[in-house]
Structure formats: C-alpha cells, structure tokens
LOZA-265157 format. One record per residue (C-alpha): x, y, z; residue in three letters. Coordinates in steps of 0.25 Angstrom, whole numbers, padded with zeros to 4 digits, always signed. Example, Ala and Ser with C-alpha at 12.3 -4.5 7.8 and 13.67 -1.06 7.14 Angstrom:
residues 2
+0049-0018+0031ala/+0055-0004+0029ser/
END
This chain:
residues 275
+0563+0286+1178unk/+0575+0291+1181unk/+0589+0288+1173unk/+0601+0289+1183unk/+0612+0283+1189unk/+0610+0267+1194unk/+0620+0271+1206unk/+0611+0272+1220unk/+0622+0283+1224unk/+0616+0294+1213unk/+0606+0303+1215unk/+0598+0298+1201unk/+0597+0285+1209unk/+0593+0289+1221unk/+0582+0298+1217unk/+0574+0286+1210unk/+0576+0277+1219unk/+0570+0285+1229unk/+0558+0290+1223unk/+0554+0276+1220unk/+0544+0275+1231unk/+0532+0269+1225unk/+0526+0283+1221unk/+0531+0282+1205unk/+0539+0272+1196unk/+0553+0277+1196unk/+0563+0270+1188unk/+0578+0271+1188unk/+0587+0270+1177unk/+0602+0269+1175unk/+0608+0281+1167unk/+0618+0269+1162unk/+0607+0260+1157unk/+0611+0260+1143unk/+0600+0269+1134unk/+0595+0258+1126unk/+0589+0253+1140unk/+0584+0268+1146unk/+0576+0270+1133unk/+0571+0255+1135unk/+0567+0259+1150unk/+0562+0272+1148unk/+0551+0268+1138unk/+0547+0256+1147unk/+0546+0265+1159unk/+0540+0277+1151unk/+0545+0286+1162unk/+0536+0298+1167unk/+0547+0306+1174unk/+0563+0305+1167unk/+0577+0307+1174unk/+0590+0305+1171unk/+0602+0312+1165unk/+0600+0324+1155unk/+0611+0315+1147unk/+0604+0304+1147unk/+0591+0310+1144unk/+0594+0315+1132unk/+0600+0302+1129unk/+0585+0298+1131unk/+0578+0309+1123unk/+0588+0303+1110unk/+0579+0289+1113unk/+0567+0297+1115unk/+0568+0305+1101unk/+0573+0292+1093unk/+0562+0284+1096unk/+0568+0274+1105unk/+0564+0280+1119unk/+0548+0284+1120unk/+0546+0289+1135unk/+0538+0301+1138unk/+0542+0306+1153unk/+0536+0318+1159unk/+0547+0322+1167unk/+0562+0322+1164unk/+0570+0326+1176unk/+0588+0327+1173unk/+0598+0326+1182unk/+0612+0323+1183unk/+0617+0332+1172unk/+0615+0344+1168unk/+0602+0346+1160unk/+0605+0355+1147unk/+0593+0364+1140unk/+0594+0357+1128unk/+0591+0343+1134unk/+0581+0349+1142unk/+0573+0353+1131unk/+0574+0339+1123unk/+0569+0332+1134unk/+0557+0343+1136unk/+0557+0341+1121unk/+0557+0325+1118unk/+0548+0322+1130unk/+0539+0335+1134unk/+0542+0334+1149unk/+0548+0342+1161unk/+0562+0343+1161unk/+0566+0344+1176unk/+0581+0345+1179unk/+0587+0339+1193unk/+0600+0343+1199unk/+0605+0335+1210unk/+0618+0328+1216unk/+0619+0316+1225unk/+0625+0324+1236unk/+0610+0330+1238unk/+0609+0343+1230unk/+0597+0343+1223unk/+0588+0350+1214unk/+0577+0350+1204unk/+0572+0359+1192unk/+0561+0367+1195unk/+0547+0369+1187unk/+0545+0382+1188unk/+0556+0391+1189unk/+0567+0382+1182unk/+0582+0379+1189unk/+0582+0367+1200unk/+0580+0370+1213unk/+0590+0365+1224unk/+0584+0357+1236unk/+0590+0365+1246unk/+0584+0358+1258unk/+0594+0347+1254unk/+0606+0354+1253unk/+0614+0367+1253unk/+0618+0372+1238unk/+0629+0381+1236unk/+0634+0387+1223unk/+0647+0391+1223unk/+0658+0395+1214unk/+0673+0390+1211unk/+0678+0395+1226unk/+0665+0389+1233unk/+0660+0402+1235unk/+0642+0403+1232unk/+0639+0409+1220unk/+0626+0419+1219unk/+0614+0412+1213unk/+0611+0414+1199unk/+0627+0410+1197unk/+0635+0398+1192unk/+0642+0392+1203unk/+0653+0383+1201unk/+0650+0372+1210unk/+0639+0369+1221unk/+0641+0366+1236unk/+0631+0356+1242unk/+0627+0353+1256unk/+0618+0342+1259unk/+0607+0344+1269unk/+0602+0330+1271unk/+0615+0321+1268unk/+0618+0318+1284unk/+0627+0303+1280unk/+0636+0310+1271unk/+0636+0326+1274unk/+0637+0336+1261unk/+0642+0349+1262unk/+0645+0359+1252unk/+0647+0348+1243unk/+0654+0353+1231unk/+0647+0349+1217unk/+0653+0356+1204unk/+0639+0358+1197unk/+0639+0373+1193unk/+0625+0379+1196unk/+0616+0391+1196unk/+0607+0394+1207unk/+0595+0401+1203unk/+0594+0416+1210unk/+0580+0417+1208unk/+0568+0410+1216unk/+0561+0400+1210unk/+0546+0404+1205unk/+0542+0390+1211unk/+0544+0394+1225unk/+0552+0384+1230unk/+0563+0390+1239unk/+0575+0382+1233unk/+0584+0389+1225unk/+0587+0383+1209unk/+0600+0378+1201unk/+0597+0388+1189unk/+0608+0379+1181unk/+0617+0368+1182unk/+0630+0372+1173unk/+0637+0360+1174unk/+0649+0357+1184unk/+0662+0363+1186unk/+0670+0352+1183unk/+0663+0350+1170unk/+0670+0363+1166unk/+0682+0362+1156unk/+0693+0371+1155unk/+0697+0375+1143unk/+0708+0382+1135unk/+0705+0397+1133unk/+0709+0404+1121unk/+0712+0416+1129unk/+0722+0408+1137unk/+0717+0402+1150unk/+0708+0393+1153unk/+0692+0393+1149unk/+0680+0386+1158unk/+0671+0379+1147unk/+0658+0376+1156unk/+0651+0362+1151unk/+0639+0371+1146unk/+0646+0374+1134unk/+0649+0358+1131unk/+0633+0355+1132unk/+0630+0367+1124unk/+0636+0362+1112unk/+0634+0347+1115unk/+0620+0348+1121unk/+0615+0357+1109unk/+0618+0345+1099unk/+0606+0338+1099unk/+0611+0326+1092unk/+0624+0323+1105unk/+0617+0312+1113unk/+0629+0311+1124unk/+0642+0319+1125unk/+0654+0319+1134unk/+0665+0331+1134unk/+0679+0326+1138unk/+0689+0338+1141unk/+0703+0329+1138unk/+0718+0335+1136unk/+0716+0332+1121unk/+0704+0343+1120unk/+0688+0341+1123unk/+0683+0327+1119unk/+0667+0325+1114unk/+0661+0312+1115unk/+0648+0312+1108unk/+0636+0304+1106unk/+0629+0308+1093unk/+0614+0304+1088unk/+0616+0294+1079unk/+0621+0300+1065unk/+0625+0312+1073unk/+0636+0311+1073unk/+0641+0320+1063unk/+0638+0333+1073unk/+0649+0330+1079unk/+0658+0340+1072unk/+0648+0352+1075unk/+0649+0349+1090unk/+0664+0349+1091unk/+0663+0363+1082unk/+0652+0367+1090unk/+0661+0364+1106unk/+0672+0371+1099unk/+0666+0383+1096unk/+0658+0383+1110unk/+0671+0382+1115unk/+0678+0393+1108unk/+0666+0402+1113unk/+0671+0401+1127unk/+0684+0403+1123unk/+0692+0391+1122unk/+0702+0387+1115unk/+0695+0374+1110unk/+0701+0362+1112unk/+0701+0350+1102unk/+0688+0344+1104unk/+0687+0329+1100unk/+0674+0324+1098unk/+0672+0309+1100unk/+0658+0302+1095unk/+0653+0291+1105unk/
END
C-alpha cells in the first residue's frame, strides 16, 4: 500500500501504478484521504509492505498505539520528506519491520536506502548527480553541498540538464560493503530554502538550518503535526498535541528559544498557536 499523492503527475502515483502488473496487490491511497478512513483502509487491506510520508506515518503509528489501527506490515518504505531518527525508531519500535528510506524527485533522480552499508544509493544509470555549493561549484564528498544539479539520462520528450534542486546532501566518500558500484546520499539535511535568517546577537545575520526546528519538535513525543511560520511579527508554532497534551506547550516554546540562543540568535518572539 502506498500512501501518496492522487495526482498522476507525482512520482508517489506513478510508482504504484506501475508496479501493478498482476504479480502483487498493490493499493494506492490518497495522502488527503482524511485519517479516520486510512485507519479504516489499512486494517481492511492489512498491508504487507507500507509507504507514504514520514508525516504521515507517524500520524499512523499514533492510530497504531491507541488501539484504533491494528496493521502489522513488514516493510515500511518513506519518502517525500525527510525521515528523522526518532521517527525511524518508532516505526521499527511499534511494528518490528525494516525501515527503508527512498529519496527521489519526479524530474528522475533516484535513490534508495541500502541494507548493508546504510545511506541511499543514487541510480546513476538514470541520471547525472552533481553536488555543488552556493556558486554551483562541486563539493568533495563526505561534504554538505548546498544544492544538487541533476541531468537526466533517459527524459528525451522534455530534456533535463543540470536541473537545479535545493536539497542539501552528503555523498558518502567511502564504497559501499554491498558491492554495488553506485555511489550513496549519506544524509539529506533539508533544503536551502528552508533555512531562516535570523537576528545575530553579535550584529549580523545568523543561518538557523531546519535541523535545529526538528530537534526540538521532533524529540517531543507527544506533537502529532507541526508547521514553523517565520512571519515579520517573530516565529509562529502551529501545533497539534496528543489529546490532554496540551499543556507541554510552554516547555517547547522555552525549549526553541534556548536551542535558538545556542546558535546565537537574538531570539525572536516566538508565538505558539495550538491547532
């Protein structure tokens, strides 16, 4: 079962629809489908192999551990967004499977988690993959570039080349122990354009990468969905609590601001709004 977008146009759609060529079930669902009716699904298909959005999934492990989802798949794969550790570890916690991370764009740049030596190999016999910096200049391996270039190698109808995408990735310098000869994304850190520029307190401006957002909000078991708004006014949190948890509130906003303030910012008013 896979859990993505309804429009034909998206790689999440795609992908199914594809596969479903007699050999297996497959079973797509809208990601907008409201979650009363994914739980409702997904214990009638009792799903073997699970994809969707890591946001979505821990929507689902919430269902699983209240009561009200009772699926056991074998295989989760995510995709779509970026895949924390601590959700990584729920999923292998709640429902004992293998946790497989899939990186990809509909332009044709793929790649998938590997079993043996961890990162996600690139499939580089479908398309060119440069890591560069700010300037477009290639970055060694084993260092954070600040946005990829991507060149298709099968897209004849609508050519691809050096295709700019703002994800910021590490490529892994090392071979991989499974022999394959591709070479790995040892970590996706977000996008560029995700980054917020903040007041210094030494004068200046300071670059707050999104890691430091999911550190504190991803760590707080008890945030089923979050949104950060940077807005003229200060930062805005919009947060969904677990029922009756409500009150934690208080301890995330003190917990951003001092996160904050450790990379030197001059914290702005930070307004937390409960949705």
């Amino acid at each position: 079962v896979t859990i993505g977008s309804a429009s034909p146009l998206h790689q999440s759609c795609r992908i199914p629809v594809s596969l479903d060529i007699g050999l297996y079930r497959t079973h797509l669902l809208p990601a907008s489908t409201p979650i009363e009716e994914l739980v409702q699904r997904l214990n009638s298909l009792q799903p073997n192999f699970l994809r969707g959005f890591p946001s979505l999934l821990a929507l689902l492990v919430t269902e699983q551990l209240q009561g009200r989802l009772h699926i056991s798949p074998r295989i989760i794969a995510t995709g779509g967004e970026a895949l924390t550790k601590e959700l990584r570890q729920r999923l292998r916690a709640v429902w004992q499977c293998s946790v497989f991370d899939i990186y990809g764009t509909t332009e044709g740049l793929f790649s998938a988690e590997c079993s043996f030596g961890g990162g996600m190999h690139l499939f580089e016999d479908l398309g060119i993959v440069d890591v560069v910096d700010e300037h477009n200049c290639p970055v060694p391996d084993g260092t954070l570039g600040h946005k990829i270039l991507f060149t298709s190698l099968f897209s004849f109808t609508q050519p691809i080349i050096r295709y700019e995408i703002s994800d910021m990735v590490t490529l892994d310098p090392e071979p991989c122990p499974c022999g394959r000869p591709f070479r790995r994304i040892s970590s996706i850190n977000g996008r560029s354009d995700d980054i917020l520029y903040l007041q210094g307190r030494a004068g200046g401006q300071v670059a707050v990468h999104p890691i430091h957002f999911w550190d504190v909000l991803e760590s707080c078991g008890d945030i089923r969905q979050y949104q950060v708004v940077h807005e003229p006014d200060g930062i805005h949190l919009r947060l969904v609590f677990q029922e009756g948890k409500e009150g934690m509130a208080s301890s995330v906003k003190e917990r951003l601001a001092q996160q904050l303030h450790a990379q030197g910012v001059c914290c702005p008013p930070i307004h937390v709004e409960l949705v």
